[in-house]
N, C-alpha and C positions, 0 to 999 in steps of 0.2 A: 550747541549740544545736539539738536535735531540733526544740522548735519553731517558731523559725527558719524551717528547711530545709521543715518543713513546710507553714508560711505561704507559702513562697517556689515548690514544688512549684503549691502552689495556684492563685497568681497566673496562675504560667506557663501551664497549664489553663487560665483563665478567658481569659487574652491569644489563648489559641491561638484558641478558641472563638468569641470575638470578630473575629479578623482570618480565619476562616473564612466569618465571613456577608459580608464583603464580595466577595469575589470568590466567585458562585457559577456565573457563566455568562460564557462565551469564546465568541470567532470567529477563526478566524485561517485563514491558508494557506500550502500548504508548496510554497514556492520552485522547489525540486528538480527538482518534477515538470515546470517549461517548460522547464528547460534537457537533460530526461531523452533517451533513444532515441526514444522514442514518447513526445512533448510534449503533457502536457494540463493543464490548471487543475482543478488539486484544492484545494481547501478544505470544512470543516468548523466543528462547533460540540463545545463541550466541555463538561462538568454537573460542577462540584464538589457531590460527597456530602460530604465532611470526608473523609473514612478511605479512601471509593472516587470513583470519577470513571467517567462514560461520555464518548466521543468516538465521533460521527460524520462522516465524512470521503463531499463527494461529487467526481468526477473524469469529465473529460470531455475529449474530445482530438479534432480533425480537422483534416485539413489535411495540407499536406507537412510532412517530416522537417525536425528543426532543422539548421541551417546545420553545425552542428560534427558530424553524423553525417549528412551528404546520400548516403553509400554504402551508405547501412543500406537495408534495407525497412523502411518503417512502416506500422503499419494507418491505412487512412483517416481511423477511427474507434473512439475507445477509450472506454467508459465505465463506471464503479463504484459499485458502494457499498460504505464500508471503515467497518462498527462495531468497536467498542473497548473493551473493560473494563481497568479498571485499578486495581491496589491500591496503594495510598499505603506508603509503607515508614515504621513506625513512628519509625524514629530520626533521621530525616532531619522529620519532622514536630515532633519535640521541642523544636525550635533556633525554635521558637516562630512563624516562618512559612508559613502553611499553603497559600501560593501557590507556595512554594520546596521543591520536593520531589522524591524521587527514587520512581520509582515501577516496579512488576514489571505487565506486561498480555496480555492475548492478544487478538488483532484476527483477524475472521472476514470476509475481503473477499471479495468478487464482482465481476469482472469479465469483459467482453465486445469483443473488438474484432475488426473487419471490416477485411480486405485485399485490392484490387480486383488480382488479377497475368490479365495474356495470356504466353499460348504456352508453358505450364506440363505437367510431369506431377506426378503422384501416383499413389501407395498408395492405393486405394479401402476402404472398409470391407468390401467384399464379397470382397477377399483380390484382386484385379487393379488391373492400373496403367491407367492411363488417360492420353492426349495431351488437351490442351483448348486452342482457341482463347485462352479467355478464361473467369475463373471468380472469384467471391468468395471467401475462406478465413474460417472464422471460427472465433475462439476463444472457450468459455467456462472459466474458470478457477475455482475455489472452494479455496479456501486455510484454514489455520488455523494462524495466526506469535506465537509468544512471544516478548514482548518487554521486554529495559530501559531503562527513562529517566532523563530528570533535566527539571523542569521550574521555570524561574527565572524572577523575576518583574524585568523592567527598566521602572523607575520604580513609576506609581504602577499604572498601566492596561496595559500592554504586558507581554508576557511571548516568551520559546523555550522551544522544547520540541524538547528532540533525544534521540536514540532509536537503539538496534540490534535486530533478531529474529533469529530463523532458524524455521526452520516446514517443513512439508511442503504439496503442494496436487497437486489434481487436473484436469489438464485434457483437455476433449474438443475435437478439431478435427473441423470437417466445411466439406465444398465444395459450394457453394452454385451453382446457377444458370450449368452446366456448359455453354458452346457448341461445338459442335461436336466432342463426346466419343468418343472413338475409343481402342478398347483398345492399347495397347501391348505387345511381347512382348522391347521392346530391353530389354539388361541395364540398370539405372541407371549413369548416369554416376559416375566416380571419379577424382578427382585426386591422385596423391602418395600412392598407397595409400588412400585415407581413404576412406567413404562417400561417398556423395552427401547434398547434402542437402535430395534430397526429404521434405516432412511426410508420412505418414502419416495418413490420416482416423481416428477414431479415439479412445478415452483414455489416457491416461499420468499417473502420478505423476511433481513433479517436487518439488526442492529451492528451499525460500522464502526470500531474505536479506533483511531490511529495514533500512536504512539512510538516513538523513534527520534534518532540523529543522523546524519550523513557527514559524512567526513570526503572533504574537495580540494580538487587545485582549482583554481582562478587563471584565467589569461587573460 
């Protein structure tokens, strides 16, 4: 019986090994992001290690707001890069599929996006509020999101990959290319009690949630 099981251990090993080198390189893209707030085409490529995996993800967005949020603000223009490490969860690799896995990551994204507004105020960096005709907003963002997955292989080439994080990130806003700048001394505006909500120039920490799928080919 021992060695049986040992033989059988073996195999399983050797099977995993083997359906390992087949798939070691992906392309795919995540859906999500065109029907998001701020709509842009993001896609990436993926690197099977066996045990670990890199995924880079690039994103790009301009244009008006999608149709099902036309009351939002969007930026004109939103662009990223979203790297990925990722560990394979032992036990879930066992079950002899090395395409079919569930996997723990942390993703270190960078993004940038530009928003054109007229007849705006702000919070300046230099601690005064400012009226402007017209001005660019831009945001840099730098994050760092731990994340879990589950990544399944449909047929032979195609795979999902779906996911949650949560993470912290830092961002700094500044106002660009100010017309007509004119300090202000009115109180800000406030509705229903609440703040206004003017941005602030500036950086803040904010809270990161990530939530999504990716739809791939495998080679």
């Amino acid at each position: 019986m021992y060695g049986q099981n040992g033989t059988a251990s073996a195999t399983e090993v050797a099977d995993v090994s083997e359906m390992a080198k087949e798939h070691r390189l992906g392309f795919h893209l995540a859906p999500l992001s065109i029907i998001n707030r701020r709509p842009r085409v993001r896609a990436g490529i993926w690197v099977n290690l066996r045990s670990t995996s890199l995924v880079l993800d690039l994103e790009y967005g301009k244009g008006n707001n999608h149709p099902l949020f036309s009351g939002l603000k969007k930026a004109d223009i939103t662009m990223g890069i979203r790297p990925e490490f990722r560990y394979h969860l032992p036990q879930t690799l066992n079950q002899g599929k090395p395409n079919r896995f569930g996997y723990a990551g942390f993703e270190f994204p960078i993004t940038v996006s530009e928003l054109d507004l007229e007849g705006v105020t702000y919070p300046a960096s230099d601690g005064k509020r400012y009226d402007v005709d017209a001005t660019t907003q831009r945001r840099l963002r730098i994050s760092g999101i731990f994340k879990a997955g589950y990544q399944l292989a449909i047929g032979k080439i195609f795979y999902a990959d779906m996911y949650a994080g949560i993470g912290y990130g830092l961002r700094q806003i500044t106002y660009l290319n100010p017309v007509n700048q004119v300090q202000t001394f009115d109180p800000p505006d406030e509705e229903w009690g609440l703040s206004s909500d003017e941005q602030a120039e500036g950086n803040s920490g904010i809270l990161e949630i990530a939530l999504g799928f990716r739809l791939g080919i495998a080679l």
